[in-house]
C-alpha positions, -999 to 999 in steps of 0.1 A, spaced: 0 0 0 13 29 -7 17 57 16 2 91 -3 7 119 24 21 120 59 21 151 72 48 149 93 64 148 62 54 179 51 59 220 67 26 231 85 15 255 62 10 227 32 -5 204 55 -41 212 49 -39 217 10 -17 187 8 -39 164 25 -75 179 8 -58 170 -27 -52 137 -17 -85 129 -3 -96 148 -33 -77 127 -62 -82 94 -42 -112 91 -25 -129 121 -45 -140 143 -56 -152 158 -21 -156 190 -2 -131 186 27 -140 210 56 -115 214 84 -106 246 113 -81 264 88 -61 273 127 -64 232 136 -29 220 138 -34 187 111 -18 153 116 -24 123 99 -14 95 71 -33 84 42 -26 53 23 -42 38 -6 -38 6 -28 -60 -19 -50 -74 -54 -43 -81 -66 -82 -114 -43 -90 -117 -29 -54 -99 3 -42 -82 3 -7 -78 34 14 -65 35 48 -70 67 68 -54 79 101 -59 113 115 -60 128 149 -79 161 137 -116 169 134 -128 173 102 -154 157 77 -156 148 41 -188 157 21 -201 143 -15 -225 172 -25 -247 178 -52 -223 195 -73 -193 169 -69 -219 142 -81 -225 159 -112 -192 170 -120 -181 132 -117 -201 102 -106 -182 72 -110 -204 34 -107 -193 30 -69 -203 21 -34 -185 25 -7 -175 5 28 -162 20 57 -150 1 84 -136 18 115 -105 -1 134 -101 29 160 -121 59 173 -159 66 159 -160 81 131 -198 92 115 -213 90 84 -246 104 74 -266 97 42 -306 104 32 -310 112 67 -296 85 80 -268 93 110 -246 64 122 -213 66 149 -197 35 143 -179 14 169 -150 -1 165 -155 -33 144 -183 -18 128 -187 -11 89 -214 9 73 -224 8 31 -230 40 11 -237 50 -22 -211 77 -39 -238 87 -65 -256 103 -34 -244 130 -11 -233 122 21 -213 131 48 -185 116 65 -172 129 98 -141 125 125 -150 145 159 -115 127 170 -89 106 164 -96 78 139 -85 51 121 -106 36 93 -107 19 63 -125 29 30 -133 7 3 -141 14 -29 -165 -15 -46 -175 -16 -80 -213 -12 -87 -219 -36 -110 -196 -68 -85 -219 -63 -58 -249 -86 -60 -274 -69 -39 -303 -43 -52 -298 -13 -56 -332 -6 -35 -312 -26 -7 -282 -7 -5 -305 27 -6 -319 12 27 -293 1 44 -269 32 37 -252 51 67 -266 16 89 -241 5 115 -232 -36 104 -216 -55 133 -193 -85 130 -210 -102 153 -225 -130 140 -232 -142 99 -216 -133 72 -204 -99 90 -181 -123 116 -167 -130 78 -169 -100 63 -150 -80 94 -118 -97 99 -117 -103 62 -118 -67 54 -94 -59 85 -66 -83 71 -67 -75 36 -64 -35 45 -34 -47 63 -14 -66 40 -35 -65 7 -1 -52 -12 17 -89 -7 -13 -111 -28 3 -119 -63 -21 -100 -91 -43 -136 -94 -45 -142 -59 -56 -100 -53 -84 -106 -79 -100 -135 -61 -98 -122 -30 -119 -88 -41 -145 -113 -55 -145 -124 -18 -147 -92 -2 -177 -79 -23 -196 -115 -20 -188 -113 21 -202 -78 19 -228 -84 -4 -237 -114 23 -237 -92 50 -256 -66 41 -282 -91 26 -282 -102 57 -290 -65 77 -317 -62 52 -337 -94 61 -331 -78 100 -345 -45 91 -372 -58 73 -382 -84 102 -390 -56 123 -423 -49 133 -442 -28 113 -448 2 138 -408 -2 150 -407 2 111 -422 30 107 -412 49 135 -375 45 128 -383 59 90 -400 85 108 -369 91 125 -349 89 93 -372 114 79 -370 142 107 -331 138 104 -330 142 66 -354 172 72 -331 187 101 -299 184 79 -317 207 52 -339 233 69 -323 260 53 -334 247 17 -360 270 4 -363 242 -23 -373 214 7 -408 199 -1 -425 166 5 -414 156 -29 -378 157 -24 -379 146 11 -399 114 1 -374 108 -31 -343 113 -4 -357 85 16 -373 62 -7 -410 61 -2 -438 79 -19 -450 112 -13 -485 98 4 -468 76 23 -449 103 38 -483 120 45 -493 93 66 -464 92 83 -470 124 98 -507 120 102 -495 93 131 -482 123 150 -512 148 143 -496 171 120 -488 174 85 -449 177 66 -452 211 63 -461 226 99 -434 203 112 -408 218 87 -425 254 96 -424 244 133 -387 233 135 -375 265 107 -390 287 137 -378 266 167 -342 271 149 -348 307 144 -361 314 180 -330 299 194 -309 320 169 -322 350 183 -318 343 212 -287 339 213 -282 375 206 -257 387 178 -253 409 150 -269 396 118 -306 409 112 -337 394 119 -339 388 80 -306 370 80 -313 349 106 -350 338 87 -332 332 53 -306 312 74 -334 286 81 -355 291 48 -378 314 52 -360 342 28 -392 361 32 -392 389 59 -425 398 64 -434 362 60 -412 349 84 -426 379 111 -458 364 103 -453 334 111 -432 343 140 -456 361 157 -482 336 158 -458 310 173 -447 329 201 -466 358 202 -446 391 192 -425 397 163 -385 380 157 -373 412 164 -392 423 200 -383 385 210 -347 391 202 -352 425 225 -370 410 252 -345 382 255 -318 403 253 -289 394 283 -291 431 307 
């Protein structure tokens, strides 16, 4: 495997461009955000397994990766993607979907879908890179299953774990024959696995279903409330059900898709204001998608009963 940045290698000031064009040409393309000031240590190495790509990351500093809109459009290659964290617990998020893995735990996502992938502290991981078309599981099932925590506890994830762990490891001494058998292992184990999770989710009963979709829903929802553009339509095409069955979804909890994206826009602006700063009552509305000012006073008002900018006044620290 070979080693593609180590930034004790490398004088502080390149560290951070250095290690976002590696991510970047390797893993990529992705929007690396990090604290420009944070003093960045780490080592990224990559290699192959026959078809399957091979990236092992070490980093001590907080920072996440992100697959937007933009990226996806500008390149979208036929991939899905493993991660497997050896040390610390690092987070990934996709439609909706939030999941700190443990230690032995792996998680599938799809890189033709934004996501995010996060390290609040020192990490060491594994990301593999698995052809679309070698992994013999629905594309429906991977969609349900992405950003889900798989154990190695039992099934073909006690397999699939080790497996992966090992071949991360010393992947770089299997002759070329040898390397392209064994990545016809690791996407069947995985492919196993994660057939495996489905049959789990799907035992569930059907209220524990749908209150964990539910769930999904208000975090996809949460992750996008300043979208002017977020509708019903493009929250029930994030998480893969229709747009009625959305409906009912939120008719079990007495309210409707709008007032609850209404109710937590203001609950995020009332919290905003209160605490304090300079940016105007309009900013603070457009930050949370509701670019209309007299609108958002509107609504404001009959929330909690007095405009944004008399709540901000009355809350105000004396």
């Amino acid at each position: 495997m070979a080693v593609l940045i180590r930034t004790s290698d490398l004088p502080e000031g390149r560290r951070h461009d250095a290690w976002r064009s590696v991510v970047c040409d390797t893993l990529g393309p992705l929007d690396l955000r990090i604290d420009p000031d944070a003093p960045l240590r780490g080592e990224i190495e990559f290699g192959r397994l026959g078809a399957v790509g091979v990236g092992r990351i070490h980093t001590s500093t907080p920072h996440s990766v992100h697959r937007t809109s933009g990226l996806i459009r500008r390149d979208n290659p036929d991939l899905y993607r493993v991660v497997l964290a050896l040390e610390g617990s690092p987070r990934l998020s996709q439609d909706g979907r939030n999941t700190q893995l443990s230690r032995g735990e792996f998680a599938i996502y799809d890189f033709a879908r934004p996501y995010e992938l996060a390290y609040d502290s020192a990490v060491r991981l594994v990301v593999f890179s698995l052809p679309r078309d070698q992994l013999a599981v629905p594309v429906d099932a991977v969609a349900e299953l992405a950003a889900l925590p798989i154990a190695g506890e039992s099934g073909a994830a006690a397999l699939a774990v080790p497996l992966l762990r090992r071949v991360a490891l010393d992947h770089e001494t299997y002759r070329p024959g040898s390397a392209a058998r064994l990545s016809t292992v690791v996407t069947d184990l995985v492919g196993a696995a994660v057939a495996e999770r489905l049959d789990r989710q799907r035992a569930l009963p059907a209220d524990a279903r749908q209150r964990t979709l539910l769930l999904q829903v208000h975090a996809f929802i949460e992750q996008r409330l300043g979208d002017v553009e977020l509708d019903p339509a493009a929250i029930a095409a994030a998480c893969h059900i229709s747009v009625r069955y959305l409906h009912r979804l939120f008719e079990t909890e007495n309210t409707t898709v709008a007032a609850w994206i209404r109710q937590r826009r203001l609950e995020r602006c009332r919290t905003d204001l209160i605490a304090g700063g300079a940016q105007s009552v309009s900013v603070v509305g457009a930050r949370w998608g509701l670019p209309d000012s007299a609108h958002f006073s509107r609504l404001f008002r009959r929330a909690y009963g007095m405009p944004p900018a008399e709540y901000r006044r009355s809350h105000a620290v004396r």
